[in-house]
N, C-alpha and C positions, 0 to 999 in steps of 0.2 A: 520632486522630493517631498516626502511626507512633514510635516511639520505639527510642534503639537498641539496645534489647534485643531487639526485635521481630525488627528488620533483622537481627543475629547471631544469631538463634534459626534463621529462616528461611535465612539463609545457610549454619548449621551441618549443616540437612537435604540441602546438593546436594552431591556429591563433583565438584569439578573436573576433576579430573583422570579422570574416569570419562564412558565417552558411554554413553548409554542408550537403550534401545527408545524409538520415540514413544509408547506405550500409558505407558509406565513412565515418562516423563518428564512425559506430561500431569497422570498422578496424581499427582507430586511438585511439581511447579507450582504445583497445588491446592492442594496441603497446604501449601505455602508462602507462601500468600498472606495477609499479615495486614493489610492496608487497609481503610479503613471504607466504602470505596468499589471500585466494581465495575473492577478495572485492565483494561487493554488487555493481549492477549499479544501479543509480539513476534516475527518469527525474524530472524536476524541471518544470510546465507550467506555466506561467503566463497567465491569463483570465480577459477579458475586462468586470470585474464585480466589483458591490461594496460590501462587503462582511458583511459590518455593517449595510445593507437593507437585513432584514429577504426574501425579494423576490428575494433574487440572492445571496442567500447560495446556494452553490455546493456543495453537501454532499452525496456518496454514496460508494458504493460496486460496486468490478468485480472479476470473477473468473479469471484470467491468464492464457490461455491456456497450458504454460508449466509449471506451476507453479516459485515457490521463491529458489529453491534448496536448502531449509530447511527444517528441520525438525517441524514443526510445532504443540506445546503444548495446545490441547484445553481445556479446563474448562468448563462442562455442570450443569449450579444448574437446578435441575430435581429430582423428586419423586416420587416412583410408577414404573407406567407401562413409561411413560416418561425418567424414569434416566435408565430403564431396555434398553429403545430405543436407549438411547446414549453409553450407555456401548458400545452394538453392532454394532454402527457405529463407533466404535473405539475411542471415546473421553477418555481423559488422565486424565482426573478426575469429577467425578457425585458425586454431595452431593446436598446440603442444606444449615441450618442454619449453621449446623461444618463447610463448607467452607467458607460460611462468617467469620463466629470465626475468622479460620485460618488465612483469607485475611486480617481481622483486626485487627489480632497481625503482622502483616511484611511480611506476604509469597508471593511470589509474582512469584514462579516458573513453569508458563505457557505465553503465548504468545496473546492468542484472550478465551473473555470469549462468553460463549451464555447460552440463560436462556428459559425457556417456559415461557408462560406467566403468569402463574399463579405464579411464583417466583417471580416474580417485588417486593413485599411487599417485600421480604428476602435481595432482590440486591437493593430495595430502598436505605434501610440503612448502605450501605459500599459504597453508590454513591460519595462519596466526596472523597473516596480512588482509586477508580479503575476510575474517570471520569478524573482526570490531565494527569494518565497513558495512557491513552488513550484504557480503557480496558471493561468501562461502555456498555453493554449491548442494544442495540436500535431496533426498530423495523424499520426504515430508512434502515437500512444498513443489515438486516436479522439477524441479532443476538438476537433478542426475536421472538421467532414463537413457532408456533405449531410442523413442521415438521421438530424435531432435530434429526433426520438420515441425511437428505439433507445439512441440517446446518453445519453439522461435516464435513461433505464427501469434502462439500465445503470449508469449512474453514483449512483441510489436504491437498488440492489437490492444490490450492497457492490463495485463496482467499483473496484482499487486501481491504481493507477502504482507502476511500479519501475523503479529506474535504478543499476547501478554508483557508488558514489564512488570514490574515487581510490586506494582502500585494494584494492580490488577488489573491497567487501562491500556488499550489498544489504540492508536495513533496511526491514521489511513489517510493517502490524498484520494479522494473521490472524481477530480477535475480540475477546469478554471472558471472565475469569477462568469466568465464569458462565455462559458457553457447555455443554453437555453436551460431554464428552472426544472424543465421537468425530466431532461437527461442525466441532469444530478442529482435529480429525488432516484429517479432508477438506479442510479449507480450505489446510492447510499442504502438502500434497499437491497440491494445485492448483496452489498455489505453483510449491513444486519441479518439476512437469511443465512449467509454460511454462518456467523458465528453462533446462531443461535442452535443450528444443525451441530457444531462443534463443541456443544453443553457437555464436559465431563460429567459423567454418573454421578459421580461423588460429590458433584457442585450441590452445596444445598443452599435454602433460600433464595431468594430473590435473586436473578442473574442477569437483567440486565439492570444495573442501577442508575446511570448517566448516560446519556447521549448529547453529546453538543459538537455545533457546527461552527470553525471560522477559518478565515480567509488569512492572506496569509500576516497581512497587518489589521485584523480584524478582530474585534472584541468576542468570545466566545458566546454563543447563543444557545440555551438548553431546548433539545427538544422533548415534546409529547410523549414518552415512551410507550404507552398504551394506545394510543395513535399510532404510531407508527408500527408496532408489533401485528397489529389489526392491518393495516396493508400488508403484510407481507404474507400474513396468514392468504 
């Protein structure tokens, strides 16, 4: 169990006010992690956009080259020759109107939902339940399509959504603490390439303004932005 010595021990190792290489921010990460359990890392970016101009929402999907080192719950609503499809791509639950039911009385035991398109009318109406959880179904981000083998495969293999809040910062698990250093520099790289590929036109100024990494009881660590832009380049 963490205790607050721990927390101020670990806290004591990151300077604030200092950004750091990703190589050198990974290994201080590490070293700062005292959990008895395997944390999630985090990045946090800050992007020189306004998020309440429908022209400079940032909102999409990326697969993560190493994935999330989770086990990852999909929900396919699909019927027919379509739910036969997701079956086979290994989705963890194929129905219909019974999973809405279900989703509608409390169930909530999967992770990323995805739907064919011709289910929208079904996932319409349980939009107000799976859309706060962040679990509503969109064609933005590939979770409504036609081709639900890809969608699955994708969504097992460490497929993440991201989306602006209002602050202008995007919040992403990249992995775990227990990742090797440089599978998590790839993944956060990955990151940062689609958002940067996702620059609304209109964004002016400066667009990426923060980047920082922490774990999941981990004090936030700023990294290099011009470092790390220059990798991905």
């Amino acid at each position: 169990m963490a205790t607050g010595k721990n927390i101020k021990n670990a806290k004591g190792l990151v300077d604030r006010s200092k950004v750091y290489g990703i190589d050198e921010a990974l290994e201080l990460l590490k070293k700062s992690t005292f959990a008895k359990f395997d944390e999630t890392v985090d990045v946090s970016i800050r992007l020189g956009v306004d998020p309440r101009k429908a022209d400079q929402m940032v909102r999409g999907a990326v697969v993560l080259p190493n994935g999330l080192g989770k086990t990852v719950r999909v929900l396919v609503f699909a019927k027919g020759e379509k739910a036969q499809e997701a079956e086979a791509a290994g989705a963890d639950y194929v129905g219909a109107e019974d999973l809405a039911e279900k989703i509608q009385g409390g169930w909530f035991e999967f992770d990323t939902a995805i739907a064919s398109p011709d289910m929208m009318g079904v996932v319409g109406k349980i939009g107000r339940v799976l859309g706060p959880r962040g679990l509503m179904p969109n064609p933005k981000v590939g979770t409504v399509t036609p081709d639900l083998e890809r969608a699955v495969q994708e969504a097992k293999s460490g497929k993440i959504e991201y989306r602006v809040e209002k602050a202008g910062i995007v919040h992403a698990p990249v992995g775990k603490v227990s990742f090797d250093a440089e599978k998590l520099k790839e993944n956060i790289l990955s990151l940062v390439d689609v958002l940067i590929k996702a620059k609304p036109s209109t964004a002016k100024g400066t667009y990426l303004k923060k980047i920082s990494l922490s774990s999941t009881m981990g004090a936030g660590i700023n990294l290099d932005i011009p470092q790390v832009q220059a990798l991905v380049k």
